[in-house]
C-alpha positions as CSV (number, residue, x, y, z in Angstrom):
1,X,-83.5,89.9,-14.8
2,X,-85.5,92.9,-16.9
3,X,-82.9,95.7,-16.5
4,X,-85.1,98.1,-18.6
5,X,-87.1,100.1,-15.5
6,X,-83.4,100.2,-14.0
7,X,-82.0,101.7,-17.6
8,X,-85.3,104.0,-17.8
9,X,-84.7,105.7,-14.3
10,X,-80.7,106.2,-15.3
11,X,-81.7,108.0,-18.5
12,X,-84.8,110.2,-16.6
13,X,-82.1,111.3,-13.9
14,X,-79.1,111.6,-16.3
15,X,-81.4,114.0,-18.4
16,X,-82.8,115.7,-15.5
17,X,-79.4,116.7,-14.0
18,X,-78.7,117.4,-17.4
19,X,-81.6,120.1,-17.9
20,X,-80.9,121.1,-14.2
21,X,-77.2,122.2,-15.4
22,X,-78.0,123.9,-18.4
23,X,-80.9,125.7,-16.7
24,X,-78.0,127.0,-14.4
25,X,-75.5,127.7,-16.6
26,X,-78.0,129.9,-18.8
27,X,-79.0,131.6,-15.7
28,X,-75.9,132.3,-14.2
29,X,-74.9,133.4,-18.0
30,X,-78.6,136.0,-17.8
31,X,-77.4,137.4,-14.5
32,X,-74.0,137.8,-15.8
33,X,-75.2,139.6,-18.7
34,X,-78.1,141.7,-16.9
35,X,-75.2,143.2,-14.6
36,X,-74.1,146.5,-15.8
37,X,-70.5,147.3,-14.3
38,X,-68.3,150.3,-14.7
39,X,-65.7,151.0,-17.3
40,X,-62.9,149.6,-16.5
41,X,-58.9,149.6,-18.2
42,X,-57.7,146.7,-19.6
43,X,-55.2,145.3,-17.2
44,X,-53.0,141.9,-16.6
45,X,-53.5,138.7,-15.6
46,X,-53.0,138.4,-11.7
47,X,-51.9,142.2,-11.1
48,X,-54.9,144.0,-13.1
49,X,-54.4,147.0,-13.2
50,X,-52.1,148.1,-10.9
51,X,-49.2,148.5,-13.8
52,X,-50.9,151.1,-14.8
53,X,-51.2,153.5,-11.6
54,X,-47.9,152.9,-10.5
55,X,-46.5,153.5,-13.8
56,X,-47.3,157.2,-13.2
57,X,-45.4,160.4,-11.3
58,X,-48.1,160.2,-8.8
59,X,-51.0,157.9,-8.5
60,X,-53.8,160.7,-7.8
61,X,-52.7,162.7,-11.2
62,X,-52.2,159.2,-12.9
63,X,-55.5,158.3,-11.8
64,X,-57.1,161.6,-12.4
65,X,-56.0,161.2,-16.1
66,X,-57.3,157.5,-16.7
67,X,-60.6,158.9,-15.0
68,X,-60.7,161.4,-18.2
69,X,-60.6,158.4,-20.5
70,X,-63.0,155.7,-18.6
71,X,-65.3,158.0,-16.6
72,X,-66.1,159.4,-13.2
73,X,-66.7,155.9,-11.9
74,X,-64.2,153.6,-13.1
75,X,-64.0,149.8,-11.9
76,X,-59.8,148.9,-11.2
77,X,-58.5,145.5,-10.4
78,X,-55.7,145.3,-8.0
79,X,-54.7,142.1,-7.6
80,X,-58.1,139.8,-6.0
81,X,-59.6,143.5,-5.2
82,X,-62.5,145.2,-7.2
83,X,-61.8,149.1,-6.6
84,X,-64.8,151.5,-7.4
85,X,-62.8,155.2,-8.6
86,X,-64.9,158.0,-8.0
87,X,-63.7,161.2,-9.9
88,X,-67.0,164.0,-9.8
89,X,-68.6,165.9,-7.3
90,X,-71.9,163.9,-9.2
91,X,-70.5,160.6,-8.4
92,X,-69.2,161.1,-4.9
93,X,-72.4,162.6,-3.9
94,X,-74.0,159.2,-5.1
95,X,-71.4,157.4,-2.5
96,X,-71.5,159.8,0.3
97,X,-75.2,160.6,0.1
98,X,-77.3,158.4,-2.0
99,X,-75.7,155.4,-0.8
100,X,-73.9,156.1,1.9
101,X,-75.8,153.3,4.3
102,X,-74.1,150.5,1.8
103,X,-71.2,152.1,1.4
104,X,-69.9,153.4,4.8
105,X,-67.6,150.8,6.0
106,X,-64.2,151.0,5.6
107,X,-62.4,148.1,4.1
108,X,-59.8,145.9,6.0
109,X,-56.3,146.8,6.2
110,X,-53.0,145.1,7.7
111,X,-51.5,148.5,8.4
112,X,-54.7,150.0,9.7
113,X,-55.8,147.0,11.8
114,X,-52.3,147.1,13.6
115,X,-52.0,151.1,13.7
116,X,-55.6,150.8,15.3
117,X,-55.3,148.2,18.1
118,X,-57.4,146.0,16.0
119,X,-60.0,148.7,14.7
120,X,-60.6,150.4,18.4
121,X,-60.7,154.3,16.9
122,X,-63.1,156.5,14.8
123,X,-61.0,156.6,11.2
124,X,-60.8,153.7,10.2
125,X,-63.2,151.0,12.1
126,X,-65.9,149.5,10.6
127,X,-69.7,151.2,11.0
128,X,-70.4,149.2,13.6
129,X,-71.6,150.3,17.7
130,X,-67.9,150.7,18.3
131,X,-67.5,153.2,16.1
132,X,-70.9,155.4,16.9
133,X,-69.3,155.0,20.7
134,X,-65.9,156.1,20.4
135,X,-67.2,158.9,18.0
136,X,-69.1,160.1,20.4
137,X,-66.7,160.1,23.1
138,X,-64.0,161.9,20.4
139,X,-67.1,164.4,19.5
140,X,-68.3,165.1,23.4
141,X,-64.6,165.2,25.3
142,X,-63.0,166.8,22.5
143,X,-64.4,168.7,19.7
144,X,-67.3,170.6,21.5
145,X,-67.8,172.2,24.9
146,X,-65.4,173.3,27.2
147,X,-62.4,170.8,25.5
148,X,-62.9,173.4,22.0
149,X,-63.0,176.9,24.4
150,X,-59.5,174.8,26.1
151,X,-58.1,174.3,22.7
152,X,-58.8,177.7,21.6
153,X,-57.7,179.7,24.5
154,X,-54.4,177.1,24.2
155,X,-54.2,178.4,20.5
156,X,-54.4,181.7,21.0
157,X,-51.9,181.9,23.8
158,X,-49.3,179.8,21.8
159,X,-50.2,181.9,18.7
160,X,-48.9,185.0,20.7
161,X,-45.8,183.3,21.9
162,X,-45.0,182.7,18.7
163,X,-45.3,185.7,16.9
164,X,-43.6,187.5,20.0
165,X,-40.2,184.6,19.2
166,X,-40.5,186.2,16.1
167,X,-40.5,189.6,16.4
168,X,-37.2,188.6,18.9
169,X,-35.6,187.3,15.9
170,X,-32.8,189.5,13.8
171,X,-33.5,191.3,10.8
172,X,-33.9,188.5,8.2
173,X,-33.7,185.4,9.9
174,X,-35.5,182.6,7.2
175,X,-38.2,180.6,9.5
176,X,-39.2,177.2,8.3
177,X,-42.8,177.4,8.4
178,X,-43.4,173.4,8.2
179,X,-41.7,172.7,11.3
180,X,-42.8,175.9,13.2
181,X,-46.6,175.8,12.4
182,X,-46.4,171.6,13.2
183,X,-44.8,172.7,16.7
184,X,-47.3,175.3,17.9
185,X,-49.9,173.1,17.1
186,X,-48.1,170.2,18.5
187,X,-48.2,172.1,21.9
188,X,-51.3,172.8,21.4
189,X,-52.5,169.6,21.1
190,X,-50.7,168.0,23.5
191,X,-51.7,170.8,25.9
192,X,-55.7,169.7,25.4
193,X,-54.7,165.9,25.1
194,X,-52.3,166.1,28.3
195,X,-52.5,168.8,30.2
196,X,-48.6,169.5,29.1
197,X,-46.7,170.3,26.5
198,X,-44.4,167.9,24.9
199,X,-42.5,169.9,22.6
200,X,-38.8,168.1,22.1
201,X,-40.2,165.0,24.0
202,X,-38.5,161.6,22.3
203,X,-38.9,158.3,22.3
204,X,-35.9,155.9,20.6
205,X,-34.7,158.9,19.5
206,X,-37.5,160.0,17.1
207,X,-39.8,163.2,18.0
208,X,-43.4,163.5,17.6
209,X,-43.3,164.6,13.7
210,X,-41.4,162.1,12.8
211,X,-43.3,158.7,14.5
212,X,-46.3,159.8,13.3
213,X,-45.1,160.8,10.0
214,X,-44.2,157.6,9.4
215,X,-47.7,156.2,10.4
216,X,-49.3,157.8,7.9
217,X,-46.9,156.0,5.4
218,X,-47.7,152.7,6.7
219,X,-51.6,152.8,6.7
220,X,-50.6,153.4,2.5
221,X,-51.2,149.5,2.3
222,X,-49.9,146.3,1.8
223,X,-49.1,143.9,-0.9
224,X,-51.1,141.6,1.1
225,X,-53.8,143.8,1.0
226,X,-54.2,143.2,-2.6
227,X,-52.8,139.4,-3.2
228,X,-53.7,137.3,0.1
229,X,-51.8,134.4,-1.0
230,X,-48.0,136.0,-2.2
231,X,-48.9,139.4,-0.4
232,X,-48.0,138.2,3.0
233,X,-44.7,136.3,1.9
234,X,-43.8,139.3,-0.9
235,X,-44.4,142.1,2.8
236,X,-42.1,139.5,4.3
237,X,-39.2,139.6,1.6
238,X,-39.2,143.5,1.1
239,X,-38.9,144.3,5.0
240,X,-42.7,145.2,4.5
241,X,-44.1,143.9,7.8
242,X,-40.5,144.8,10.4
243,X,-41.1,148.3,8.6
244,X,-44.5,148.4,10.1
245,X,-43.7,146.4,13.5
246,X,-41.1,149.3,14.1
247,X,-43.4,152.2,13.1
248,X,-46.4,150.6,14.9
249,X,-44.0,150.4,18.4
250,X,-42.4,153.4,18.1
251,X,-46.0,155.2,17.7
252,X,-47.5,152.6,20.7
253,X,-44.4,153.1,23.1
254,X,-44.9,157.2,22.7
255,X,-48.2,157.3,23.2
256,X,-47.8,155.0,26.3
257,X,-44.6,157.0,27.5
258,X,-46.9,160.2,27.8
259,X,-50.1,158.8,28.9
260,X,-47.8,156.9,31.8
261,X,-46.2,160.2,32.8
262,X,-49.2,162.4,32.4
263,X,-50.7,160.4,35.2
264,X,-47.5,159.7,37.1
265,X,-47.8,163.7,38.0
266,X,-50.6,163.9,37.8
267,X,-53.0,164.3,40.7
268,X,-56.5,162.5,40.6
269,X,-58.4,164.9,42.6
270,X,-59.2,167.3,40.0
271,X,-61.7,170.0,38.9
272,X,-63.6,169.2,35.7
273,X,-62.0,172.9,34.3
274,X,-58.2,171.0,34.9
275,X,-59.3,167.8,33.4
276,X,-57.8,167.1,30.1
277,X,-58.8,164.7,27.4
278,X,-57.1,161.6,28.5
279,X,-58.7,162.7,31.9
280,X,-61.5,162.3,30.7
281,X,-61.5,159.7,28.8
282,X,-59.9,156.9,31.1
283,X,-63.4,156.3,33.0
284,X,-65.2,155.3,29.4
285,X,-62.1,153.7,27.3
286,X,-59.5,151.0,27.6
287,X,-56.0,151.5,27.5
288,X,-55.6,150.6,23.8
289,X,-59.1,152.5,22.8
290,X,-57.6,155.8,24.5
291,X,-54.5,155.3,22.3
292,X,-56.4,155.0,18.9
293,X,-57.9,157.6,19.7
294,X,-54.9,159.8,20.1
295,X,-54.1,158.0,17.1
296,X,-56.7,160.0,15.0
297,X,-56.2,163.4,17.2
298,X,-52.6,163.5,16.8
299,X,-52.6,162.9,13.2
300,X,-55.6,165.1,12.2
301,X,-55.6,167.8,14.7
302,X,-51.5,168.4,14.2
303,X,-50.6,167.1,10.8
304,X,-54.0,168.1,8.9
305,X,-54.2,171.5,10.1
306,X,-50.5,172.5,9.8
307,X,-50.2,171.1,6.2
308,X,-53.3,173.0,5.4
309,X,-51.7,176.4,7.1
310,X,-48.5,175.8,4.9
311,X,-50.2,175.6,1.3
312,X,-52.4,178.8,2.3
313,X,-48.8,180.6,3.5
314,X,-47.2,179.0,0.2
315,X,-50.4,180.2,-2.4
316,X,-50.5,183.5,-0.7
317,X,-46.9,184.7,-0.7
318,X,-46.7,183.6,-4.3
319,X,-49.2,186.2,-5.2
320,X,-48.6,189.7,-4.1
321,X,-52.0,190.6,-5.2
322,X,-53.6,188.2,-3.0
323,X,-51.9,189.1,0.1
324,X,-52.2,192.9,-0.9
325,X,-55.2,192.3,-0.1
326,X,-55.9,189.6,2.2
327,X,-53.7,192.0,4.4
328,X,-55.6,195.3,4.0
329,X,-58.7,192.9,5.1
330,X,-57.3,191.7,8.5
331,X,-55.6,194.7,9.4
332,X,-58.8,196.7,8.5
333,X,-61.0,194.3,11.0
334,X,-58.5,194.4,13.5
335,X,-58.2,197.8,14.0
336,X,-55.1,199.2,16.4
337,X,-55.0,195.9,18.7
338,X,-52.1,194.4,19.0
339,X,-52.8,190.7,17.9
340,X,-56.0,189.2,15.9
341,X,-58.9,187.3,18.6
342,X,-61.0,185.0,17.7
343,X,-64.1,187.3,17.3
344,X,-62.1,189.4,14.7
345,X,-62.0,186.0,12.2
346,X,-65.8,186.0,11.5
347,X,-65.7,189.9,9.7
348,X,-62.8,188.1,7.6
349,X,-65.0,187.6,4.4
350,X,-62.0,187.0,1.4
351,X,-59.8,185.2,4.6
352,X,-62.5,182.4,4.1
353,X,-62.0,182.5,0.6
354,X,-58.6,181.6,0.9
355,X,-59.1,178.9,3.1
356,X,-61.9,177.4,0.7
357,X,-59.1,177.7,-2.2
358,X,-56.4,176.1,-0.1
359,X,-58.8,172.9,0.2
360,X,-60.0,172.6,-3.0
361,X,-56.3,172.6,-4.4
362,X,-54.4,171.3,-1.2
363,X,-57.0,168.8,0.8
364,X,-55.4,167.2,3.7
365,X,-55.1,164.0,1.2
366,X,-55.3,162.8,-2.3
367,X,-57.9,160.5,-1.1
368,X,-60.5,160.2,1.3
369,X,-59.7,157.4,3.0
370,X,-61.4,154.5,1.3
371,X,-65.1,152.9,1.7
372,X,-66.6,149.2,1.0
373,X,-69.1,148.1,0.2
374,X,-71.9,145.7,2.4
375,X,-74.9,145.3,-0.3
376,X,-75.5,145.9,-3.9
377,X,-76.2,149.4,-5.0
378,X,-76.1,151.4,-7.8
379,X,-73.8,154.2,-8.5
380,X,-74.3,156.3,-11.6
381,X,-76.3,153.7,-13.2
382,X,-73.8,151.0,-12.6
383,X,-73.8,148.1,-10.3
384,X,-72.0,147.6,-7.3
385,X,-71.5,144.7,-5.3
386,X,-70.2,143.9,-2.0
387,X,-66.9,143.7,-1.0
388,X,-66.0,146.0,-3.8
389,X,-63.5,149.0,-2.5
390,X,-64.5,152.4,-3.1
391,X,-61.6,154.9,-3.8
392,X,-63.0,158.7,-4.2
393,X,-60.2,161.5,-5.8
394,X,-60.5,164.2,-4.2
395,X,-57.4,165.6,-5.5
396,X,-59.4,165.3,-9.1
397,X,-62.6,166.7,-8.2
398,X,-61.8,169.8,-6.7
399,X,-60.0,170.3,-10.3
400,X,-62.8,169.0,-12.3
401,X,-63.7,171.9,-15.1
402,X,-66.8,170.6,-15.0
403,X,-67.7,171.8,-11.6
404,X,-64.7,175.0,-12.0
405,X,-65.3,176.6,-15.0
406,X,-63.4,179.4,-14.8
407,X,-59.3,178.9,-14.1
408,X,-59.9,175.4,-12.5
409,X,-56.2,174.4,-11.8
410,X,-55.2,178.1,-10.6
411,X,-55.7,179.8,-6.9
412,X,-58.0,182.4,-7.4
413,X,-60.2,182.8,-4.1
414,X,-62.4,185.2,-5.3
415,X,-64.5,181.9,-7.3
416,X,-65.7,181.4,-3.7
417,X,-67.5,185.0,-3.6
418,X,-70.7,184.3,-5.2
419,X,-70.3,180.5,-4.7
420,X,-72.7,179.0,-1.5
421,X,-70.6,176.5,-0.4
422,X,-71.2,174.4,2.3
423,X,-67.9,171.8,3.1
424,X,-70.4,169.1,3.8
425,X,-73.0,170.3,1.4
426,X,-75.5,168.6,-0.4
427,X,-73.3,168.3,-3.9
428,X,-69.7,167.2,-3.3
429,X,-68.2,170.1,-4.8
430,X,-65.1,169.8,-3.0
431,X,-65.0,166.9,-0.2
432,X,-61.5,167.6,1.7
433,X,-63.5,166.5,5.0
434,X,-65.6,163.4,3.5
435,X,-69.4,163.2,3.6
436,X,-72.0,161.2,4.9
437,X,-71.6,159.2,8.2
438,X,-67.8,159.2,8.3
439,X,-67.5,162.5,7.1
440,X,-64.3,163.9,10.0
441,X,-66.1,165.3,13.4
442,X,-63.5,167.7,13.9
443,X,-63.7,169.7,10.5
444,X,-65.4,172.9,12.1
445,X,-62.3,172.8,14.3
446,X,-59.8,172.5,11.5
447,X,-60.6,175.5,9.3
448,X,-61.4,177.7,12.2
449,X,-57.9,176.9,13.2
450,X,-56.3,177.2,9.7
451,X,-58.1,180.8,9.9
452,X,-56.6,182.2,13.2
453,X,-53.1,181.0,12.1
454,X,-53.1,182.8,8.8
455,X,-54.5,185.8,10.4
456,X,-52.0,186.5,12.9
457,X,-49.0,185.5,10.5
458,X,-50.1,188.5,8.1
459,X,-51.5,190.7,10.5
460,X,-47.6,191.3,12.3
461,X,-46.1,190.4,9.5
462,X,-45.2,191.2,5.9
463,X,-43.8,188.1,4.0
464,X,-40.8,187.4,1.6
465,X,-39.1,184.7,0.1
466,X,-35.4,184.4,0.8
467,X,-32.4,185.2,-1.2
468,X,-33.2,186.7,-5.1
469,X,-36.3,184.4,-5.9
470,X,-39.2,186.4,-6.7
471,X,-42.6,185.8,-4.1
472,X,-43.9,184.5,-7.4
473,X,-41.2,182.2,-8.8
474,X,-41.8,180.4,-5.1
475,X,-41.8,176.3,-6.1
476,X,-44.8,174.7,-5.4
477,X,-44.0,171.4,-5.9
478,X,-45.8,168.3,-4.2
479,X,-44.7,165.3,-2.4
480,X,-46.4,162.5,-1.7
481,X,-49.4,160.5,-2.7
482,X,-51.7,160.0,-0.1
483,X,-50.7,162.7,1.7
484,X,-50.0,165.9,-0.5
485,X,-47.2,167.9,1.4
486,X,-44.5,170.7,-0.1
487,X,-41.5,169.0,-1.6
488,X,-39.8,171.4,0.2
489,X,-39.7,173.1,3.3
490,X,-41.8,176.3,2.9
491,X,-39.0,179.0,4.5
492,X,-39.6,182.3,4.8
493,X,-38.9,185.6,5.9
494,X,-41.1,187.6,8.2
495,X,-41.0,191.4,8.3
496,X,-42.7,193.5,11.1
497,X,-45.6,195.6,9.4
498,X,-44.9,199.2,10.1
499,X,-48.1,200.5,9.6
500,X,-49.1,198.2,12.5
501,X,-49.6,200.5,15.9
């Protein structure tokens, strides 16, 4: 039998595949070559370069410094993940503006998912109808209408009560500012959210601080974040994942605990002026949703505000000059009354100032929390693909020299007088609150609260720092790396103005 037409169609296909690979190959090899990625450190096999960030005092200054060296957008590898750093005002107005459609979901998490109930909150769910409903329901029951005239009137009443404690106190009695600021607006909080206080409430024997404290530490990350095959058993070995079981039901059985006693004495039949948020909120959400919620208002309206109020009390009583005159300012707008109201704050001109100073140095994080992204864009010129993380500094860029000429790493307020700032404005100058679609709803509500605290402390009260230490020799030192707090307790002692009527 002629085997030649069988040998002839063997060599046509075996060259045919053959072309059909190489035509591949050479494309895939184009498109490899056409694709124009961000700087990036040379890292490790497996790790990448995660030797490198955690080989530093703090990752925020250790990546702040590599940015200097590789560029405002910076590709990392951490383990199997492509992280985008973002390190200028220029660049993070490109990911919270430009782009911020591709870019708005948030990346996946084992801490977050478990923290969340599965992604049922506002922080940290995907940019999906779930999260446009539940921030709306955060936005319309909380942040706005008569829920922000509640938590005001609640502020200002536990405001008074707590200057009046004070001015109780002895002649020199040191008050620890971190825990009294986080109580008052603890009460405060829980007031809005319950209808109660809670203050001194427990559950397996931790208070409010500390659960929810710990929760921030958690939603940090994983190791199985990074490597999904030895992650998981590495989380396992370390006590990683009992760690998170115990922080995730100490944080679940509180929230539950007060929920189930708000309406155990709680009557049903109530006006709309006596409803509180939970109230409110149990017609629209589930169980779980209402607790993720609290989630997000607990951590940001308590832990964000009072954090914020601390650095402000800590920059301020390190300079005499600045509270010199800070002082004269308040005490000129309020006049002879006997405490500062809310109508008093907006005449506060260099009081803004100093709030806009204590966020560009002291942000509520290092980080905004992070971003992924769900189709290619570009991003200073480079590409960017999905499922690549975005990580933007925030720490960084309200240093950058670029954008602060003059004295960039020092508190000087009075950079703010002939700046127009806007904290959600059009060129990331400063970006303590995000930007974009997840930008946080309840900023407004954070500064103006920031503001009212800081102008009741120095209108009653002159401030020193116990002992011999100098106001200016006070230690500013920072802990933390998400979450920037004082290394140590800010304590102080308050001193009734006598020029006050």
């Amino acid at each position: 039998m002629d085997s030649s037409p069988l040998w002839f169609l063997l060599t046509v296909t075996a060259l045919t595949l053959s072309c059909i690979y190489i035509y591949t190959i050479r494309r895939k090899s184009s498109a490899m070559a056409a694709r124009k990625l961000p700087p990036s450190p040379p890292g490790l096999p497996i790790i990448g370069n995660m030797h490198q960030v955690l080989a530093g005092e703090s990752i925020y200054k250790t990546l702040w410094n590599l940015s200097q060296k590789y560029g405002p957008a910076m590709l990392l590898h951490f383990g199997s993940q492509q992280i985008l750093l973002i390190s200028s005002s220029e660049m993070a107005n490109q990911v919270l503006k430009t782009n911020d459609h591709e870019l708005s979901t948030r990346p996946q998490s084992k801490a977050a998912k478990r923290m969340t109930y599965n992604y049922l909150d506002v922080s940290f769910s995907p940019s999906d109808d779930h999260w446009r409903d539940m921030r709306k329901v955060l936005v319309s029951e909380l942040l706005i209408g008569k829920r922000n005239k509640m938590f005001k009137n609640k502020l200002e009443i536990e405001m008074d009560g707590f200057v009046r404690s004070l001015l109780s106190q002895p002649s020199g009695t040191i008050v620890n500012l971190d825990d009294a600021l986080y109580s008052l607006l603890e009460d405060v909080t829980c007031l809005v959210a319950f209808g109660k206080s809670h203050r001194g409430k427990t559950f397996n024997g931790k208070n409010l601080k500390e659960i929810f404290n710990e929760t921030i530490v958690m939603l940090g990350g994983s190791l199985a974040d990074f490597f999904p095959i030895v992650g998981p058993i590495l989380d396992e070995l370390r006590g990683w994942n009992r760690r998170l079981e115990k922080s995730f039901s100490d944080a679940d059985g509180f929230l539950q605990m007060l929920i189930d006693e708000h309406f155990e004495h709680n009557a049903t039949n109530k006006t709309d002026d006596e409803k509180c948020f939970v109230d409110d909120c149990i017609s629209r959400l589930t169980n779980d949703e209402i607790k993720a919620v609290l989630m997000n208002v607990l951590n940001g309206a308590i832990d964000t505000s009072s954090t914020t109020a601390v650095w402000a009390m800590s920059e301020i009583v390190k300079s005499p000059r600045i509270m010199e005159k800070l002082q004269k300012e308040i005490r000129s707008c309020v006049g002879t009354k006997s405490k500062v109201h809310e109508s008093d704050i907006a005449k506060m001109a260099y009081l803004k100032m100093v709030v806009k100073e204590t966020l560009r140095l002291h942000g509520p994080a290092s980080f905004l929390i992070g971003r992924e992204c769900v189709s290619h864009c570009k991003v200073g010129g480079y590409d960017v693909y999905p499922g690549t993380k975005i990580m933007i500094n925030v720490w960084g860029i309200g240093r950058d020299s670029r954008t602060w000429k003059e004295r960039p790493n020092e508190f000087w307020p009075e950079r703010f007088e002939n700046f127009k700032f806007d904290f959600l404005g059009k060129h990331c100058e400063m970006i303590p609150f995000g930007g974009g679609r997840r930008a946080c709803p309840g900023y407004n509500s954070g500064i103006a609260t920031v503001e009212f605290i800081l102008a009741n402390l120095l209108y009653v009260f002159d401030w020193e720092v116990p002992g011999a230490v100098k106001n200016q020799d006070l230690d500013m030192e920072e802990y933390g790396s998400w979450h920037i707090d004082r290394k140590t307790p800010l304590c102080l002692v308050p001193k009734e103005h006598q020029g006050k009527d």
